[in-house]
N, C-alpha and C positions, 0 to 999 in steps of 0.2 A: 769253145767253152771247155774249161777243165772237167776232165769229166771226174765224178765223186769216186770215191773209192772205200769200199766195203770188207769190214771181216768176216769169214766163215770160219769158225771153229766146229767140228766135229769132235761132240762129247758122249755120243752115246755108247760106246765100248761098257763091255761088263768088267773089265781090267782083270779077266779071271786069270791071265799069268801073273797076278802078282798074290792072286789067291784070294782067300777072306776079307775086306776088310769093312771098317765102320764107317767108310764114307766114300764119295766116287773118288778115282783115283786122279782123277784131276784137281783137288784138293789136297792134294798132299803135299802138308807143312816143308817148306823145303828152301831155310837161309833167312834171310830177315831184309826187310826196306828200308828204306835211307834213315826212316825214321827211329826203327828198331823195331819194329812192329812185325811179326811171322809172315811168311812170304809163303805162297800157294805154287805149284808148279806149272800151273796153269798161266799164273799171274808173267813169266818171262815172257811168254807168247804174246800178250796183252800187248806188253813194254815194246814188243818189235813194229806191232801193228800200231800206237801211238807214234812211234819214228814215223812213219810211212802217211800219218795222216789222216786214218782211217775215222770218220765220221759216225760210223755204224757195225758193230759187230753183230752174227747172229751166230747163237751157241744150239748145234742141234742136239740133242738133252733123246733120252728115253725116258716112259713110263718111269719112275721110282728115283730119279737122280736129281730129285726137287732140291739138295742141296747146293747145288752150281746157284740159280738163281736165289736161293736162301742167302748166298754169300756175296756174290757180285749184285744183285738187285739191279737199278736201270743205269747203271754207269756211270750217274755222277762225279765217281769218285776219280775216272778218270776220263771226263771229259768225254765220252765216248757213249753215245745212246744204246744200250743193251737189248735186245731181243731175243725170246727164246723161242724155240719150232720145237714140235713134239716129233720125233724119227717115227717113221710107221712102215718101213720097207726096210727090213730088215737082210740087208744084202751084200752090206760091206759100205766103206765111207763114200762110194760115191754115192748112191743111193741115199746117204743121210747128206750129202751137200748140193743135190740135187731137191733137196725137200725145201730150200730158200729159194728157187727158181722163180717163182715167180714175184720175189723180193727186188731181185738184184739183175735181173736178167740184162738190164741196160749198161749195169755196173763194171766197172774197174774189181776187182779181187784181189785180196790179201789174204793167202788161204796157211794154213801150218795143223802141226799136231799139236795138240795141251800137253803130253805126255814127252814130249821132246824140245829140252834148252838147247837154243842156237847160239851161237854167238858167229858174228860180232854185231853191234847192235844198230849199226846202219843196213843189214840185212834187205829188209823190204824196198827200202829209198831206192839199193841199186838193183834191185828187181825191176821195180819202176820205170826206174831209167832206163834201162835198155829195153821194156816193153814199148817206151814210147819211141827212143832211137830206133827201134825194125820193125812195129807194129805187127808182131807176132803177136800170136794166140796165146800163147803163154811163153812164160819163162820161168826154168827153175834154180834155186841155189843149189848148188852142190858143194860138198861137202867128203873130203877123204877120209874112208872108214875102214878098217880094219877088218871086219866081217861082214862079208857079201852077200850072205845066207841069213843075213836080221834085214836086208835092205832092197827098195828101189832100185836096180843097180843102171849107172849112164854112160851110154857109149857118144863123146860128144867129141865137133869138131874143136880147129884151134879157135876159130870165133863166132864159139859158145853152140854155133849150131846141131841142136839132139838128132843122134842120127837114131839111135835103138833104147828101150828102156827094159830091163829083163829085172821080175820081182823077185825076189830073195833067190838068185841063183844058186845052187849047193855047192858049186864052184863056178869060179870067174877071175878070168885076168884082170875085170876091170875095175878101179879104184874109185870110182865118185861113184856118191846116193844123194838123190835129192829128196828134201825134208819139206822146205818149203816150195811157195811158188807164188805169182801175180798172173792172172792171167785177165783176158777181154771179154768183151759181151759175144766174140767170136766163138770161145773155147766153151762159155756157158751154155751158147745154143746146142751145139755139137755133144756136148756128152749127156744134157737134156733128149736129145735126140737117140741118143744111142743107148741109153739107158731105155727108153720108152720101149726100143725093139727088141733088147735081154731082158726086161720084167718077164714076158709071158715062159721065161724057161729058167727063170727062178719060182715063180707060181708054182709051177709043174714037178719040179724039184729035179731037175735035169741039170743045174748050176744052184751053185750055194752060196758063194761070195766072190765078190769081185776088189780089186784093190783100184788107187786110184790110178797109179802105175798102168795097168790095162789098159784104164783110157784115153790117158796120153799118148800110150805107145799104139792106139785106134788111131785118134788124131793124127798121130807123124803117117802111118798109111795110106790116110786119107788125102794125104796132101797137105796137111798145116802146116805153118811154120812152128817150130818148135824151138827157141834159144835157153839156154841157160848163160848164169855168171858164177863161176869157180869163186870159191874163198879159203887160197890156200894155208892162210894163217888161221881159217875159223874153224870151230868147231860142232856136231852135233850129239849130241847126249840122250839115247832113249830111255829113260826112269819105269819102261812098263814090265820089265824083270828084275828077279830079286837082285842076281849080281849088276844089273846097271844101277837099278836104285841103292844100293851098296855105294858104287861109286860117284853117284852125285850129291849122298848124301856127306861123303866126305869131299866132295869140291866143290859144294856150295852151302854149304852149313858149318 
């Protein structure tokens, strides 16, 4: 039986590197749709996960950012049933994608940032695809990025196999960062799990934030399999600083 496949968007970030602003930063006006109608930043993300199939997205949201579902509502609009979860563990995004667990725990995943345009926009499909070709736990897109020290950084083999994932290194010889990823009901248990064992020393205030890079690179320790697929012609765009939003505002507007 195919199994379903679900989105998690992580929305609860304060977007405070981009400073002050009058609405979450996952709203932010950014190019127009087919129709001509303003396009949200958030909204590219959507579009990758509709390629992919996704039947059900859930947007984890904090306290105060009632805008997201003030805008998106139950997803009608794109075909795609919407759910919101309130974050209440405030410990970094795995911790807010771990707050859908017991949503999706059986599910397929189609995971990204709102805050970062991918291209190209069969993205998800060939995540997919090779999750189901090696029945890895996850797999991520990579992505060649200029600055090592804004990124995920992936040390992978030639086919696709993640050997190390090192989080915004302040130098690195290596070239791909992964943005997105698909993973199984394998990779959910596992960081559900692993999560459950680092709460008690974030409580404590012993650890402060975790990315989600850590817990993948737990998984490949652990013995997971870990693949990714390269997309050397595609691109990733983070919009959560001035100068990137700068520049997406001139490459997609």
């Amino acid at each position: 039986m195919k199994q379903a496949i679900i989105g998690i968007i992580p929305a609860a970030g304060l977007g405070s590197r981009l400073g002050q602003m009058p609405f979450s930063k996952e709203l932010y006006p950014l190019g127009f749709k087919a129709d001509g109608a303003p396009k949200v930043v958030s909204e590219y993300l959507l579009e990758l996960m509709q390629q992919a199939g996704a039947e059900q997205v859930y947007f984890i949201v904090r306290n105060g950012k009632w805008d997201i579902p003030g805008y998106y509502g139950d997803g009608c609009n794109y075909s795609i049933a919407f759910a919101y979860i309130l974050m209440n563990r405030p410990y970094g995004t795995p911790f807010s994608v771990d707050q859908a667990y017991s949503f999706v725990r059986d599910k397929t995943i189609v995971f990204g940032f709102p805050d970062i345009i991918v291209e190209p926009a069969n993205v998800f499909p060939e995540l997919v695809q090779k999750q189901h070709e090696t029945g890895a736990a996850i797999v991520l897109g990579l992505f060649t990025v200029a600055h090592p020290h804004k990124w995920d950084m992936v040390e992978a083999d030639l086919d696709g196999s993640v050997k190390t994932i090192v989080s915004k290194p302040e130098k690195s010889d290596l070239t791909m960062a992964w943005c997105v990823a698909v993973w199984s009901a394998e990779f959910t248990e596992f960081m559900h799990g692993y999560l459950q064992q680092l709460e008690p020393k974030f409580i404590a205030g012993e650890l402060t934030e975790i990315p989600m890079g850590a817990v993948i690179q737990a998984a490949i320790v652990a013995g997971m399999q870990v693949q990714s697929v390269h997309f050397p012609e595609g691109s990733c765009l983070d919009m959560g600083t001035p100068e990137d939003l700068k520049l997406a505002i001139k490459n997609y507007s």
